[in-house]
Short mmCIF file of the C-alpha atoms (twelve columns), coordinates in Angstrom:
data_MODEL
# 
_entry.id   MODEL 
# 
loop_
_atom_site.group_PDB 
_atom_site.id 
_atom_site.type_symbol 
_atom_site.label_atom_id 
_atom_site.label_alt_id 
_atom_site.label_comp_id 
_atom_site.label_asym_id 
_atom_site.label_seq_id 
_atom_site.Cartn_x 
_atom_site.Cartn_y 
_atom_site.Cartn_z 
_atom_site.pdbx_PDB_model_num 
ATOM 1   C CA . UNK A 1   145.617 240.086 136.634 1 
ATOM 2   C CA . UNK A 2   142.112 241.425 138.151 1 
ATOM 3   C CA . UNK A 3   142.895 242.998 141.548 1 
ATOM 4   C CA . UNK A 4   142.228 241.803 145.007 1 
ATOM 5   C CA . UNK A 5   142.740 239.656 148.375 1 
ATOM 6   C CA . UNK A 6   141.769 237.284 151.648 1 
ATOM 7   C CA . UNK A 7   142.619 235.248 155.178 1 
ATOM 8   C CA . UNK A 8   140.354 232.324 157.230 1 
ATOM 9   C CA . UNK A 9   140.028 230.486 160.471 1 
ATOM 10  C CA . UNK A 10  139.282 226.753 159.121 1 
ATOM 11  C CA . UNK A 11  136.976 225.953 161.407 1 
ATOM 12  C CA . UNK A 12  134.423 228.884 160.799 1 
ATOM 13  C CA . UNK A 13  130.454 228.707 162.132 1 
ATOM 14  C CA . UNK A 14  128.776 229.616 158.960 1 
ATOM 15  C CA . UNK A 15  125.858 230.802 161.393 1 
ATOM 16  C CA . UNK A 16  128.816 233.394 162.970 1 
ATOM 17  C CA . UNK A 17  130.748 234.718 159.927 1 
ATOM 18  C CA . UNK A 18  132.722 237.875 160.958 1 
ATOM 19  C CA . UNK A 19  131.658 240.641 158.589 1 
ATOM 20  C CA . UNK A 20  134.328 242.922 159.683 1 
ATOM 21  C CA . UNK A 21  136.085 242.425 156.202 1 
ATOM 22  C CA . UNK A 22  133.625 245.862 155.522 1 
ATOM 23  C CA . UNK A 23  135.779 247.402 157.221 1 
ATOM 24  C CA . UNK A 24  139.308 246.498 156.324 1 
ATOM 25  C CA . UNK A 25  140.155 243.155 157.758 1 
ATOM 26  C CA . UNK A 26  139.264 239.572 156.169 1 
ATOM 27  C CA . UNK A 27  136.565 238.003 156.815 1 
ATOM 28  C CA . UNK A 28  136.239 234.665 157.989 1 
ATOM 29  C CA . UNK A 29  134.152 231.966 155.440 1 
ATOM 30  C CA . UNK A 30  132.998 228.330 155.694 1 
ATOM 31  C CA . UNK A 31  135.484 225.402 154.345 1 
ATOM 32  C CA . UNK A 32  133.962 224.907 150.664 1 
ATOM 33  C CA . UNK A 33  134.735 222.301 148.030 1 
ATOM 34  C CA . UNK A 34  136.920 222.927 145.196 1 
ATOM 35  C CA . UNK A 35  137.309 219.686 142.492 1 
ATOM 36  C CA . UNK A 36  140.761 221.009 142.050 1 
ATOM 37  C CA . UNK A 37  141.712 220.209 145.181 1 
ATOM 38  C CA . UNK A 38  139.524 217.127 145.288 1 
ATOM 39  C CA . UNK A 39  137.819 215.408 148.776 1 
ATOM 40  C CA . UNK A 40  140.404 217.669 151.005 1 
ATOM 41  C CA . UNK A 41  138.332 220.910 152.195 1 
ATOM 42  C CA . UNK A 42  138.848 224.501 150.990 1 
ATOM 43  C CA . UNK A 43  139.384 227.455 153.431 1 
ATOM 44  C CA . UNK A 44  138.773 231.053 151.734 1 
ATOM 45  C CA . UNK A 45  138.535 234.430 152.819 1 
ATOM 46  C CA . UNK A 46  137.662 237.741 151.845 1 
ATOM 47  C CA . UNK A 47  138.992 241.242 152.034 1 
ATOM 48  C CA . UNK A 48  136.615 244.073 150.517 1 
ATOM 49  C CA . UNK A 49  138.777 246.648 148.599 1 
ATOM 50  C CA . UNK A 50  139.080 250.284 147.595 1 
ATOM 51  C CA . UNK A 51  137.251 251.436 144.299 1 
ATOM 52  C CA . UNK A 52  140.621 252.970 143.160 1 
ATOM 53  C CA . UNK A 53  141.976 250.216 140.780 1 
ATOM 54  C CA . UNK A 54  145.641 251.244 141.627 1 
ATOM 55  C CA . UNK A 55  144.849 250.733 145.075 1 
ATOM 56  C CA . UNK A 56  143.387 247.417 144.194 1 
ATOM 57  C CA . UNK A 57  146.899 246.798 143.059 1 
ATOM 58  C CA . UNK A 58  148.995 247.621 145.761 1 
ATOM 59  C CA . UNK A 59  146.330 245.474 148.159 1 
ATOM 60  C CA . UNK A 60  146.745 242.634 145.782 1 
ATOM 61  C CA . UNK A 61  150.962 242.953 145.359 1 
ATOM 62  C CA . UNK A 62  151.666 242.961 148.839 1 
ATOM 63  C CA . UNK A 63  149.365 240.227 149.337 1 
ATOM 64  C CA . UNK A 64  150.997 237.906 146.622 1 
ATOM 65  C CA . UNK A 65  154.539 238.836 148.497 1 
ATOM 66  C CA . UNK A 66  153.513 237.724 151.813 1 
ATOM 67  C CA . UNK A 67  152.103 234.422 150.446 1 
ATOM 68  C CA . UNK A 68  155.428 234.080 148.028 1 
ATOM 69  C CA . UNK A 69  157.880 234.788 150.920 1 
ATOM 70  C CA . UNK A 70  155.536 232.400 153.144 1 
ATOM 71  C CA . UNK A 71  155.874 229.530 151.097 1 
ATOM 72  C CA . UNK A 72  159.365 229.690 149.858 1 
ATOM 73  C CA . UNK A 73  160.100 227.319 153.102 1 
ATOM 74  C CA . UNK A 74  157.144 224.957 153.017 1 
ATOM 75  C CA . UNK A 75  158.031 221.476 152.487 1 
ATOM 76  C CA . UNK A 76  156.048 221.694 149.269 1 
ATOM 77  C CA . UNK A 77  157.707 224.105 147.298 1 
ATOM 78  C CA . UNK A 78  160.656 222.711 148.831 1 
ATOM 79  C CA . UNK A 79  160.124 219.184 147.256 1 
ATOM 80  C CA . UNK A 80  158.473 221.281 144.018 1 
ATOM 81  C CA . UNK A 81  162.302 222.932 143.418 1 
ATOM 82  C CA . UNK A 82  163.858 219.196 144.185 1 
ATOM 83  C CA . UNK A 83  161.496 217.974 141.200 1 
ATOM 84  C CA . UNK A 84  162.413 220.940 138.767 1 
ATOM 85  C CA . UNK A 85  166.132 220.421 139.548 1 
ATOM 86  C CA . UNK A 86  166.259 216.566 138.946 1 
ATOM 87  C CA . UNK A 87  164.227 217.030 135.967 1 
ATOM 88  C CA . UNK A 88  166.740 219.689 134.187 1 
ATOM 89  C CA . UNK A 89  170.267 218.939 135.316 1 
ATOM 90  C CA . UNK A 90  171.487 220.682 132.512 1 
ATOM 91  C CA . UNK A 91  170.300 223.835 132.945 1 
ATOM 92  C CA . UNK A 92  170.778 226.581 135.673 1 
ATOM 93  C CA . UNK A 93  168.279 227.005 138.890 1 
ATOM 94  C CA . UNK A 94  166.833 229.803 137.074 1 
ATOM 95  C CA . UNK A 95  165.495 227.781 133.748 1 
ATOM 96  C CA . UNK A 96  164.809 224.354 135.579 1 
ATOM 97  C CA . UNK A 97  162.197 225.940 137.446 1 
ATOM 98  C CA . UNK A 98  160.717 228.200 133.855 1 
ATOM 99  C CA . UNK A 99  161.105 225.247 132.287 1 
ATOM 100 C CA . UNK A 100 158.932 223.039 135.017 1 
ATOM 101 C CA . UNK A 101 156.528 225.914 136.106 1 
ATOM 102 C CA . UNK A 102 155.831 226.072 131.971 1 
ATOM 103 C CA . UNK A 103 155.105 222.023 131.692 1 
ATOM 104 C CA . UNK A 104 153.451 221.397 135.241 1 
ATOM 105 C CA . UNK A 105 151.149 225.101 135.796 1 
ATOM 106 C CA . UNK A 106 148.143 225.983 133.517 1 
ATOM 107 C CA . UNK A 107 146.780 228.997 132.804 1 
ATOM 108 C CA . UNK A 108 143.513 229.879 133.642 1 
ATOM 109 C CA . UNK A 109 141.381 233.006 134.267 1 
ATOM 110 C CA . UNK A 110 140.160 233.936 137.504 1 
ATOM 111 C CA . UNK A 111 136.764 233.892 136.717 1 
ATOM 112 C CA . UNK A 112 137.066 230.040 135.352 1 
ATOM 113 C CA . UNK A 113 139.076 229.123 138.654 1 
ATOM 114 C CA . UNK A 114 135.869 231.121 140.903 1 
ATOM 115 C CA . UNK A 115 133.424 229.322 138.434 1 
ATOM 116 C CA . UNK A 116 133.184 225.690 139.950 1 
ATOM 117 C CA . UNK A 117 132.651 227.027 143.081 1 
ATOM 118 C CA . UNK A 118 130.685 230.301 142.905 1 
ATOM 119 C CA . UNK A 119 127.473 229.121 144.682 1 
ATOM 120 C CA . UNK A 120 129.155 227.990 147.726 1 
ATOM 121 C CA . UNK A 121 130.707 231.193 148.396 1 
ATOM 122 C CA . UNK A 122 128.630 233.130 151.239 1 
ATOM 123 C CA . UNK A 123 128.781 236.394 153.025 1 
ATOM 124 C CA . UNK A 124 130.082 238.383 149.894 1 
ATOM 125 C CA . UNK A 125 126.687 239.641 149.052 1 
ATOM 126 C CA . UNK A 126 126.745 241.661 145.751 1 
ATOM 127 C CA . UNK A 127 130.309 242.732 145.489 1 
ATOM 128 C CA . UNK A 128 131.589 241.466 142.604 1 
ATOM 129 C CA . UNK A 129 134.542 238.934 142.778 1 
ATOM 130 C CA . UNK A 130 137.780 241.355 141.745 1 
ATOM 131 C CA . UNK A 131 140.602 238.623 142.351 1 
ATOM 132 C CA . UNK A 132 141.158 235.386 143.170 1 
ATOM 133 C CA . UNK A 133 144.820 233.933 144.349 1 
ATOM 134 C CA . UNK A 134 145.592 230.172 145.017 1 
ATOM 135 C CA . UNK A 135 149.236 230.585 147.378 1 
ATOM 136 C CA . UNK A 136 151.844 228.866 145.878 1 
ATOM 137 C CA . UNK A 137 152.058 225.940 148.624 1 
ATOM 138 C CA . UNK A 138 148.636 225.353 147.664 1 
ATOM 139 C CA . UNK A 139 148.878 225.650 143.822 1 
ATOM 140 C CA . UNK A 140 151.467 222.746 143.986 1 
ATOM 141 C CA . UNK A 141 149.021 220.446 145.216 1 
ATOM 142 C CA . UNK A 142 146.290 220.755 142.815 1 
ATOM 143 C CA . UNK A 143 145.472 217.633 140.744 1 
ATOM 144 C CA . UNK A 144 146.237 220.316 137.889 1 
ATOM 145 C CA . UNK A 145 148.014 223.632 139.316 1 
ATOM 146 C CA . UNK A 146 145.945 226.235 137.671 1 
ATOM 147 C CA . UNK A 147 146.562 229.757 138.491 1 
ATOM 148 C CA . UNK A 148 146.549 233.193 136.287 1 
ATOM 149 C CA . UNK A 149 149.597 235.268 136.072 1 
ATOM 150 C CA . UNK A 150 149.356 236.813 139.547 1 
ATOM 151 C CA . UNK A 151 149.745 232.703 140.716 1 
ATOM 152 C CA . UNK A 152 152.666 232.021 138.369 1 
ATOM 153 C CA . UNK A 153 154.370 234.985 139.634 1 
ATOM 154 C CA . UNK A 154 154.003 233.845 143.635 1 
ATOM 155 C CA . UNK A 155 154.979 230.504 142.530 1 
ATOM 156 C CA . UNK A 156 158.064 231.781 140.480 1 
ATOM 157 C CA . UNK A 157 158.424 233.949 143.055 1 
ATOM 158 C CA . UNK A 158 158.688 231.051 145.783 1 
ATOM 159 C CA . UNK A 159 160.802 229.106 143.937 1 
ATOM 160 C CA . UNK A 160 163.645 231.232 143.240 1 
ATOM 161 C CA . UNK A 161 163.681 232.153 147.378 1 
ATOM 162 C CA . UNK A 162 163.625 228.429 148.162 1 
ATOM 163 C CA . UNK A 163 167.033 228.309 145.134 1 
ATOM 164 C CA . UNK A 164 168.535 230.862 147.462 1 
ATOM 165 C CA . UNK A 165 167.704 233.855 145.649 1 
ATOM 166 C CA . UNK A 166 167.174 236.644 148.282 1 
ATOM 167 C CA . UNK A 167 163.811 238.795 148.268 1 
ATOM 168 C CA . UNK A 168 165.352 241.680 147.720 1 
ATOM 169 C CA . UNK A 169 166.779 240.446 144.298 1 
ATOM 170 C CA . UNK A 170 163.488 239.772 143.123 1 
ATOM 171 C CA . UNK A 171 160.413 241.998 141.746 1 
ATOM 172 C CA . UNK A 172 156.854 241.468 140.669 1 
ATOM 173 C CA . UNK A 173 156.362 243.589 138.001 1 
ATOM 174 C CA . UNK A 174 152.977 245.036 136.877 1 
ATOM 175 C CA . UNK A 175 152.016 246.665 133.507 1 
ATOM 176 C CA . UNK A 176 149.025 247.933 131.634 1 
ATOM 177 C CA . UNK A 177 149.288 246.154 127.898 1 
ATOM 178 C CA . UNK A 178 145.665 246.356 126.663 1 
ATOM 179 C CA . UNK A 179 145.666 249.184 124.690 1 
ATOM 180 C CA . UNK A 180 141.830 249.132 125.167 1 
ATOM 181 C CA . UNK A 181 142.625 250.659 128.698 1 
ATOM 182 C CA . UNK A 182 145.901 251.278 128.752 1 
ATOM 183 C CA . UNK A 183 146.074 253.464 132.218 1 
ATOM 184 C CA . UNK A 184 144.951 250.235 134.524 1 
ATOM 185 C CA . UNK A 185 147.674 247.113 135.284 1 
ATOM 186 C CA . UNK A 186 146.453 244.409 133.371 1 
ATOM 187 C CA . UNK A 187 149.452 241.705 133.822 1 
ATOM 188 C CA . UNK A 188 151.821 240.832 136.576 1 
ATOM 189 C CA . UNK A 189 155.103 238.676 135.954 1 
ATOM 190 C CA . UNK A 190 158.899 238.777 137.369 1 
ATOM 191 C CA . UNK A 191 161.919 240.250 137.493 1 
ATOM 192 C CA . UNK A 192 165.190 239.003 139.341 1 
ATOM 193 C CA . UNK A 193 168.776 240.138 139.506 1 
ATOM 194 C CA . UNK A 194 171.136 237.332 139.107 1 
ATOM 195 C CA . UNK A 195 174.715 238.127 138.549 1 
ATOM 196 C CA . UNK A 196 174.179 241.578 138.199 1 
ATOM 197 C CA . UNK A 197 171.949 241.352 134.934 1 
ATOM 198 C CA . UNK A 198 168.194 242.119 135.442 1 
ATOM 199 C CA . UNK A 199 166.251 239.161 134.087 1 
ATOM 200 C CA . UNK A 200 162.742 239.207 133.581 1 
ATOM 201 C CA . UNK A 201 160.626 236.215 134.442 1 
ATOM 202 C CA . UNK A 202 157.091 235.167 132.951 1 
ATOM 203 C CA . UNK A 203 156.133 231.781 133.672 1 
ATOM 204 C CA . UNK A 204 152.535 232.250 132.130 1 
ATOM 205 C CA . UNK A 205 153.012 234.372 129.307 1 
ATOM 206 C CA . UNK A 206 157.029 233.875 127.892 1 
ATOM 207 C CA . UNK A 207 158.371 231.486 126.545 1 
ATOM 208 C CA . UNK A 208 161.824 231.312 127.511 1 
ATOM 209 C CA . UNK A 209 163.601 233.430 130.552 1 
ATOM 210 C CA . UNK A 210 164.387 237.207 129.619 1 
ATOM 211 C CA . UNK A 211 160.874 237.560 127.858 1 
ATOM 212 C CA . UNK A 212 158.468 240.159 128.622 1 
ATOM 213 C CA . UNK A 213 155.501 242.222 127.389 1 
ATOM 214 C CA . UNK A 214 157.500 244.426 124.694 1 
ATOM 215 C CA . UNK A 215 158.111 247.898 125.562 1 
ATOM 216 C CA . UNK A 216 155.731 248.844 122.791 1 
ATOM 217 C CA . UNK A 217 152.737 247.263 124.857 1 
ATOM 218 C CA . UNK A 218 153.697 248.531 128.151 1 
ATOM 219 C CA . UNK A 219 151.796 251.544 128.570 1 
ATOM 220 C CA . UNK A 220 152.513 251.321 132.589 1 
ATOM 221 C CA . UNK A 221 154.795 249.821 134.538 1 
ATOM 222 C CA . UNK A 222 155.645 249.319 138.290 1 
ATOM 223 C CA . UNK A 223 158.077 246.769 139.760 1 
ATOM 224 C CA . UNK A 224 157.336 246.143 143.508 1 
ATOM 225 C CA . UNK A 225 160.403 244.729 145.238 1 
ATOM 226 C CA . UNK A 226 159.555 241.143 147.479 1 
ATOM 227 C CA . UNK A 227 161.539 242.921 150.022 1 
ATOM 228 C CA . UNK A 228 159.606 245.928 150.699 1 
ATOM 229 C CA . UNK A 229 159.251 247.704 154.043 1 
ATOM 230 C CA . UNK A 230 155.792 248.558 153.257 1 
ATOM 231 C CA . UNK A 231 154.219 245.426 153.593 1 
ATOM 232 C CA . UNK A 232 152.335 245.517 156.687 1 
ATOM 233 C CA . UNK A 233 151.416 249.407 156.206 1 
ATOM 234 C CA . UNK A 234 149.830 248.330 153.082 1 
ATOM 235 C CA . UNK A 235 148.132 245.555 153.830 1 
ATOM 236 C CA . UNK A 236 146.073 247.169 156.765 1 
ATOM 237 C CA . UNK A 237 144.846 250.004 154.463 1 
ATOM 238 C CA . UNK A 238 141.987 248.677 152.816 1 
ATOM 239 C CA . UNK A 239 138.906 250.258 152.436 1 
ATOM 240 C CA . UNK A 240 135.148 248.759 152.132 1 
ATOM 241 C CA . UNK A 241 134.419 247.547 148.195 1 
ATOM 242 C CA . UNK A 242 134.833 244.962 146.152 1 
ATOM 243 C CA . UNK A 243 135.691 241.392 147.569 1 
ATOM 244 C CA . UNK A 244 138.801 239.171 146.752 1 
ATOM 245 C CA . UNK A 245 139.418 235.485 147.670 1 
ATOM 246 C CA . UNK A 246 142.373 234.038 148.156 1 
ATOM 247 C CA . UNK A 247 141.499 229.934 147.671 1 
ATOM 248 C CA . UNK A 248 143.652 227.827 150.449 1 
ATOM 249 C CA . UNK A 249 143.733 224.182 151.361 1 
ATOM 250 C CA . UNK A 250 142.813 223.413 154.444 1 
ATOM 251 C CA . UNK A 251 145.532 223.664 157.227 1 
ATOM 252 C CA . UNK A 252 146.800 220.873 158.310 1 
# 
């Protein structure tokens, strides 16, 4: 987890980009190309961001629960949950989609997933690039879903709404486990309650349901509910900074 966030209009004038992203709303970019998401156009935006890391944070978590919430309903996360079902009769809701988020995501930092792309991105002059989110509708669709641990936790996150798991049930939870700097949130994974037993969720780092960071690494720790009534409070308060993308497919 870096930090960071974004929102477009697909049909942007590169000539007439809206720079008012400098002062708390996204600003609208030209479609780009991304080879992960082959011949089909990429829409991207960008959202400059307080210099306060936590703040970065809180920008960044209450983006990732408006895109997981979003999504939980598209017809592609929809037909994802369908796939991860049929593929593990066996096993509960819960570890059919671990199980296929583990064997069908890959993990990849965000500068590697910015990389391919980097010199078609205009308009963010020389603010460097503090997060980068793929939603999960979009992730799904990739010839190889790639995301870091902020993208496996929307796409977790999706999944278990579209089982029937309510938002308020379910948490992102960040901690700080580099004990190089361990007063800044460094990872972000989940937590859901399901039959009254807390269960943590890390679809990029665990290996099996329950796992997460031990408590001997987790030198912070906030869990931000999916259900929060601070959403739209929170995503309006951004001040001028860094920049964060948010990669999207092009709508349809």
């Amino acid at each position: 987890m870096n930090k960071a966030n974004a929102k477009r209009d697909a049909n942007a004038d590169p000539s007439r980009i809206d720079r008012s992203g400098e002062g708390g709303q996204p600003l609208t970019m030209p479609l780009i190309q991304h080879p992960s998401f082959g011949s089909q156009p990429v829409k991207y935006d960008v959202t400059y961001l307080p210099d306060d890391p936590d703040g970065q944070v809180a920008i960044t978590i209450n983006r990732m629960r408006q895109y997981a919430r979003e999504d939980a309903g598209s017809p592609e996360i929809q037909r994802e949950l369908r796939n991860a079902l049929r593929s593990y009769p066996q096993l509960s809701p819960l570890e059919a989609i671990f199980r296929w988020g583990k064997t069908h995501t890959r993990f990849l930092n965000d500068v590697d997933i910015v990389t391919p792309i980097a010199g078609g991105l205009k308009g963010v002059g020389n603010h460097p690039i503090i997060e980068t989110l793929v939603r999960p509708r979009d992730l799904v669709i990739m010839a190889q879903p790639t995301e870091d641990c902020d993208g496996h936790a929307m796409y977790g996150a999706s999944m278990l709404m579209a089982a029937g798991v309510p938002p308020s049930d379910i948490w992102f939870v960040t901690v700080a486990a580099d004990p190089a700097d361990p007063t800044q949130f460094s990872h972000v994974y989940l937590a859901a309650m399901l039959n009254g037993v807390r269960v943590p969720i890390d679809i990029s780092h665990g290996d099996y349901p329950g796992w997460e960071v031990p408590a001997a690494r987790r030198y912070r720790v906030a869990e931000w509910s999916l259900n929060s009534p601070m959403e739209s409070l929170l995503l309006f308060g951004v001040a001028a900074y860094g920049a964060y993308k948010i990669l999207e497919r092009r709508a349809a």
